[in-house]
N, C-alpha and C positions, 0 to 999 in steps of 0.2 A: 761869094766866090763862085767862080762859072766850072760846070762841068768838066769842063777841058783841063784846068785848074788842079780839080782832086785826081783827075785822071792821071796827070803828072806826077803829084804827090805819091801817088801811089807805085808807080812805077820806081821813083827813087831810093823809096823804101821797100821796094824787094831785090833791088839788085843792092843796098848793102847787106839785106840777109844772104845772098846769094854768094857775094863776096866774104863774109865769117865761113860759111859754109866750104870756101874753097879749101884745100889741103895747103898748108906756110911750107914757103921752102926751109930747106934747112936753114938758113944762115940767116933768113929772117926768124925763127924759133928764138935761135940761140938769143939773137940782138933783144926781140922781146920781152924773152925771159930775164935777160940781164938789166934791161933798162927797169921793168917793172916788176918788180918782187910781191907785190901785194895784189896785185891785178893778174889773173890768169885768162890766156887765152882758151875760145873751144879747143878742146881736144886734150888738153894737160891737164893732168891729175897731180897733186903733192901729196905723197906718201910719206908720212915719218912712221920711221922702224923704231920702234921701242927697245929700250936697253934689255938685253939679255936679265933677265929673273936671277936671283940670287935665293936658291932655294936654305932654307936651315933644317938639318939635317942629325941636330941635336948631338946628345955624347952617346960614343960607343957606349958597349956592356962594360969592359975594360975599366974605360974614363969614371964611367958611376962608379966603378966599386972601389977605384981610389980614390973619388971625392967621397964616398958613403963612410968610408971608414975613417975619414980626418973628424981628430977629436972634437972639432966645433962641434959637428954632425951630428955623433954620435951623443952630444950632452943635449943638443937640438929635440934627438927621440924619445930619448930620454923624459925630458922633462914635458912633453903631449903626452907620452905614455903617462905619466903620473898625474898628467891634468886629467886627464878621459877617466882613469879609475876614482880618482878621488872625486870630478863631477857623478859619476853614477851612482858610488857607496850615496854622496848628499843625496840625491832625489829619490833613491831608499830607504834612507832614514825619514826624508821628509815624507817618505808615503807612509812609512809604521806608524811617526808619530802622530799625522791623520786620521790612521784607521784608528787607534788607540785613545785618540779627545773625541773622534765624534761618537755621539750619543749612540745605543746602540740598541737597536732595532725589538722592539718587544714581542716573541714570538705569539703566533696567531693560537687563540684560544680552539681547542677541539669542539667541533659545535656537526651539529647534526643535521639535516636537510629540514626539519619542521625547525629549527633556529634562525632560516632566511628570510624568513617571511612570516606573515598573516597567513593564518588558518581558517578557510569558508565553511562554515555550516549548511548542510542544506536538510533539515529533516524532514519536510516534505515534498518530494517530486514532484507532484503534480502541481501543487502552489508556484513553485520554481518553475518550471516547465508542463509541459502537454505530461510526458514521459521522461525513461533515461534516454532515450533517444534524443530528445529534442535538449535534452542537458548536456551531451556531447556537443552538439552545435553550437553551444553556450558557453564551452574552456574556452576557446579565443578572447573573448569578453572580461573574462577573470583573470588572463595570462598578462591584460593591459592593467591590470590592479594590481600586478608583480605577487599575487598569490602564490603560498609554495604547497599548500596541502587543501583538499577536498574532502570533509565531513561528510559522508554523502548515508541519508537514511535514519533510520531502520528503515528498509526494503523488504524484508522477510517474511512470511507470511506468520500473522499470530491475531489472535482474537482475543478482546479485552477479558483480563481475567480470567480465561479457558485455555490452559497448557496441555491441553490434550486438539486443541488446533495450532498448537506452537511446529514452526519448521522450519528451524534455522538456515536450512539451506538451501531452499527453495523463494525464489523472488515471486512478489505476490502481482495480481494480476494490474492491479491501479498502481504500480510504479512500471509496471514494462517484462522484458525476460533478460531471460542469461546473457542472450547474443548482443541484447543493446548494453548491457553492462558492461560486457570486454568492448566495445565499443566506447564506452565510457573512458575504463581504463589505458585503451591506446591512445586517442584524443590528450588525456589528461598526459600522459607517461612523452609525448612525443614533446610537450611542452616544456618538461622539466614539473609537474604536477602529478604530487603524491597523492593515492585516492586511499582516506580510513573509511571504513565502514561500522556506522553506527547498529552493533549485534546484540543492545539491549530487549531482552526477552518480552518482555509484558510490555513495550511501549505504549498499549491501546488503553492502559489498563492502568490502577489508580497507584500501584507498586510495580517498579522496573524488574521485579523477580518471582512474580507471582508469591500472595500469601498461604503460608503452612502448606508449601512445596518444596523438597529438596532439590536444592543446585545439580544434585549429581545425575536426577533423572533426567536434565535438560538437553545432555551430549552436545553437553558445549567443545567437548576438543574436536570433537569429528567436527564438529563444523568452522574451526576455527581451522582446518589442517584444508577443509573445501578450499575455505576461500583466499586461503593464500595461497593453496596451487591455481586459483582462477585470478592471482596476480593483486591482489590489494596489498596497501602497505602498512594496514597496520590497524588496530579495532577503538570504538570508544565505547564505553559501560555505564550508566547509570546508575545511580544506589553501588560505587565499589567497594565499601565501605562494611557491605552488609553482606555480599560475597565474601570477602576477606574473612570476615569474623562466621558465617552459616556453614563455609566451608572449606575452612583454610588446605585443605590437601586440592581440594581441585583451583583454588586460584594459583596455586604453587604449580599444579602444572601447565594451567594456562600462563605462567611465566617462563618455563622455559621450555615453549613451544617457540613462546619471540627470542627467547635467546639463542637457542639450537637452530631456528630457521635463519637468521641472521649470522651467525658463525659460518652455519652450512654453505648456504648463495655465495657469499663471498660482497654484495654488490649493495643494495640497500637497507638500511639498517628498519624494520620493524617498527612501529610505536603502539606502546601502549598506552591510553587514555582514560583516566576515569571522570568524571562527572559528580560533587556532592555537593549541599546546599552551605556546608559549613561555611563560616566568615570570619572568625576568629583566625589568627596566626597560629596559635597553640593549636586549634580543632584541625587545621589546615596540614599544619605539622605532624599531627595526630595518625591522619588520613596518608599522607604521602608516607612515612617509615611504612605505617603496615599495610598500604597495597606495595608499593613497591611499583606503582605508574612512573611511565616515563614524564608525563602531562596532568595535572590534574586541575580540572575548571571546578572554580570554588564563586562562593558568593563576596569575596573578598573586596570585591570594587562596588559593590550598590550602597555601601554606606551612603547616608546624605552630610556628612560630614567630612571633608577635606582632611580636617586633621587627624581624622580616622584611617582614611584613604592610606596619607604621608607615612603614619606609624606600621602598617601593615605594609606597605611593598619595604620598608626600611627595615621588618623585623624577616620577612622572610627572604629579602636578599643578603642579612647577613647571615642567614641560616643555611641558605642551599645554593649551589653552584645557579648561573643563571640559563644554564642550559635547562635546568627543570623547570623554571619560573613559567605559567600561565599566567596571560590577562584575558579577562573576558568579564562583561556586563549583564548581557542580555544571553539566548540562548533557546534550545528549543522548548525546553519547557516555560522558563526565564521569562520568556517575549524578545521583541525586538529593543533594541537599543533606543531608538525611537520612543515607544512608550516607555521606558523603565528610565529615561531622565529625561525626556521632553526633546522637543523638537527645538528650541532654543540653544540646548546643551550638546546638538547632534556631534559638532566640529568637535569642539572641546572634548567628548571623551572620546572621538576618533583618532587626535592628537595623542592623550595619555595612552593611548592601549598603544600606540607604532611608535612609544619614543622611550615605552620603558622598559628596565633590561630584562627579557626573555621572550615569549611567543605569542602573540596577540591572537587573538580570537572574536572571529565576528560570526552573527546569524547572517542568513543571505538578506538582501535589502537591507542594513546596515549600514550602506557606504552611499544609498540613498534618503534615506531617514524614513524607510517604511514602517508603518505603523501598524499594530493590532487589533486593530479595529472593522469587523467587530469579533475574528477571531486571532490565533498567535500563527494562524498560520495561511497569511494575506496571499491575495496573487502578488506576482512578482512584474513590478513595473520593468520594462524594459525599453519606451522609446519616453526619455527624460528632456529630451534636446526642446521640448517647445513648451516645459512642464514652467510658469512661471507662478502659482500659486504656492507650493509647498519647497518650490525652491533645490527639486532632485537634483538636477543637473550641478547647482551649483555643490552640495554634497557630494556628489560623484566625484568632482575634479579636483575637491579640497581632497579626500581621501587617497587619489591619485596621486597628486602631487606630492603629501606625506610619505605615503609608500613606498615613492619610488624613492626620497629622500633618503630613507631609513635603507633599500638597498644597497644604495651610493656610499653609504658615510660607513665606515668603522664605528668610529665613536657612536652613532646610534643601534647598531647593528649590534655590534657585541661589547661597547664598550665599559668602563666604570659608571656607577651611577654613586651621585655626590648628592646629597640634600641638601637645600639653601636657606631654605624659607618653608613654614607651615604653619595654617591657622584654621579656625573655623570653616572659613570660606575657601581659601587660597594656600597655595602650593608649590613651591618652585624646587627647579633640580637640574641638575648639570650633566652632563654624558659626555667621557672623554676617555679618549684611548691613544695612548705613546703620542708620537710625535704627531696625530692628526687635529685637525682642527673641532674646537669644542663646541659644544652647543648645550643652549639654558634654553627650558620648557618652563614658561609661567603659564598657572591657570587660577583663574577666579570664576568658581561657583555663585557668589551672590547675584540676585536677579537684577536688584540697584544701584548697586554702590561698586564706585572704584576704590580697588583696592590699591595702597602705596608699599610696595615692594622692598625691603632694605636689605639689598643682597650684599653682603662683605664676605669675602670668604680669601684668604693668602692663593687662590688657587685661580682666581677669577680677579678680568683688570676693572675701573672704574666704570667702563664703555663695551656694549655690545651691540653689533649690527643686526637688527629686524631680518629674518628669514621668511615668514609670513606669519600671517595671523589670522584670526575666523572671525575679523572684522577687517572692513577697512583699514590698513595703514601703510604707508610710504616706507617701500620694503628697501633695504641699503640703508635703511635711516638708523645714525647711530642714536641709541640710549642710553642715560646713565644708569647704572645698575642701585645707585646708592638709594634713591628713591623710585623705582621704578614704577610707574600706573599703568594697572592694569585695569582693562573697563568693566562691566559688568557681564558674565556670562561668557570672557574673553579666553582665549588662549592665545598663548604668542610664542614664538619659537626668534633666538637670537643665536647668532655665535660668534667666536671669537678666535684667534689665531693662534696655534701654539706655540710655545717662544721657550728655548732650553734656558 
């Protein structure tokens, strides 16, 4: 197509734009409009007007109150009215009859701040740390072992056998002074960490009371009144047994200096502590009526016999509330735990002292499996993380892990204790409390042989799930309780679910 061509084109098509664009006369509009109804030309718009709205405007006040009052109506409110009370009376009753079948809640036993926990020995500062200084730096450390109380000492100044250098109230120069001791005490205190102080007299010395000395010369109440205005919580005694009987008026009033101080505060309750070598339940029993201890560490767990062991925590838990119950092994005169059942046995009676009912007791290094060697009062290991010969680390974190267990649960904390199983070697036992979940402790002493466990009890199911063990085993793993093996030198901890 030439030039001239589109030039045309072009021109054609703007003069019909040109021509839309003009203004229609009238009478050509109309014609338009009427010829073509569907086709609108520029310039006309169709508007459709919408039908006026019909508002509803509802019934007068009037209107209601003569529809309100025809008898339909009124048998209409009638009968909601009696549905609405009668559904509410039901879901009333169904809440009474609720609260009245569920099982109902066993109140919490009254239990004391040394009932939360593991109790730490430390009778020699210096062994433990440089100072008390450097022991203060060292509650963070203990506060992750959910420890609730600090043994700490004798710190006092006394020379063996000579009570004429005895001074109870004075701190001696190889554990530190006063200032790092309230230092001690706030460190501990800020934790939730009770500090007793170990105020046995003659510690140095071959009797905790000096021989053919009267108790009464020693001024033990002044010194007992020092140190709980310098904020301790509470004392422990060696030989109580022999105060009690040398001088019954002054242990009487070393008892209701803790009672009258603890009335007085209002705040923490006191402990008192004694310490004797007896092991018998009778001797043990003997010891607690007549000191009248809140605590008493006895020699009651060093049996080498299990079924020794079983009979004793079974005769003195049916005898005394388990808020008085002590466990404890080792000690400061004792040794460590470590030597006093081998390093083999470390887990194993770490487990029994945090799972039976009342207040465990450990010497410091205990939770490492520090040993005696070659005196009872070692230094204290404290960097265990690369220790892979004697195996600390791995002690530290079993001890941990029980601990914190035994925080967590009821049933181990304060619960019933159930006997299953006892023999020479081996020992089983249940800990349960109301509606929480229960837990069974097996232990086998023998160094060879597994033991086969026959636990039956109406209280306990056929199956219980592994919590852990202080050996290898596949924890969640159910076992049958009816044959149960336990290996040699094993403990094991299972539980089970409470069911109404």
């Amino acid at each position: 197509m030439s030039k001239d061509t589109e030039v045309d084109m072009k021109d054609v098509e703007l003069n019909e734009v040109e021509q839309e664009k003009q203004p229609m006369r009238e009478g050509e509009a109309r014609n338009n409009y009427a010829n073509s109804p569907v086709s609108e030309k520029n310039g006309i718009v169709k508007v459709k007007i919408p039908d006026e709205e019909t508002k509803f405007t509802g019934l007068s006040k009037e209107e209601l109150m003569k529809v309100a009052g025809t008898p339909g109506w009124v048998k209409v409110r009638w009968a909601l009215l009696i549905l609405f009370w009668l559904g509410w009376l039901g879901m009333l009753a169904g809440a009474i009859a609720i609260i009245i079948q569920a099982p109902r809640c066993k109140p919490l036993p009254e239990m004391n701040w040394w009932n939360y926990g593991p109790l730490y020995q430390i009778g020699d500062v210096n062994s433990f740390t440089s100072d008390l200084k450097g022991l203060a730096g060292k509650v963070q450390t203990l506060d992750e072992l959910k420890v609730k109380g600090l043994i700490i000492g004798p710190i006092h100044v006394s020379s063996a056998n000579k009570p004429e250098d005895l001074n109870l109230t004075e701190i001696s120069k190889e554990a530190g002074n006063a200032t790092q001791f309230k230092e001690v005490i706030q460190a501990a205190h800020k934790r939730g960490i009770s500090v007793v102080l170990d105020l046995t007299p003659n510690y140095k010395g071959e009797e905790p009371w000096f021989a053919n000395v009267s108790v009464n010369s020693l001024e033990l109440e002044p010194a007992l009144r020092h140190w709980l205005a310098e904020g301790v919580d509470g004392f422990l005694f060696y030989g109580v047994e022999k105060v009690s009987t040398a001088a019954p008026s002054v242990w009487r009033d070393v008892e209701n200096i803790f009672r009258n101080q603890t009335e007085s505060d209002g705040k923490t309750k006191k402990v008192l502590i004694g310490v004797t070598e007896k092991s018998s339940p009778n001797d043990i029993a003997a010891v607690l009526n007549k000191t009248g201890v809140d605590l008493l560490l006895t020699g009651a767990l060093r049996s080498r016999s299990a079924l020794e062991v079983a009979h004793s925590v079974a005769r003195l838990y049916s005898t005394y509330n388990q808020t008085q119950l002590t466990w404890n092994i080792g000690g400061r005169i004792a040794g460590h735990l470590a030597s006093v059942v081998g390093l083999a046995k470390v887990k194993l009676s770490q487990l029994l002292l945090l799972t039976l009912p009342g207040t465990p007791v450990f010497n410091y290094g205990d939770e490492i499996g520090l040993q005696d060697q070659p005196t009872k009062n070692p230094t204290m290991v404290w960097d265990v993380s690369n220790d892979t010969e004697t195996s600390k680390s791995t002690f530290r974190a079993f001890f941990k892990t029980v601990s914190e267990k035994r925080m967590k649960e009821r049933s181990l904390q304060h619960g019933e204790y159930l006997p299953l199983f006892n023999s020479t070697f081996a020992m089983a036992y249940a800990r349960k409390w109301d509606q929480n979940e229960r837990y069974i402790i097996a232990l086998n002493w023998h160094p060879n042989e597994t033991v086969t466990l026959q636990l039956k009890h109406a209280e306990i199911p056929k199956q219980a799930t592994v919590v852990f063990s202080t050996i290898d085993r596949d924890v969640d793993k159910l076992l049958d309780l009816a044959s149960l093996k336990v290996k040699p030198e094993e403990g094991i901890m299972l539980k089970f679910p409470y069911t109404s």
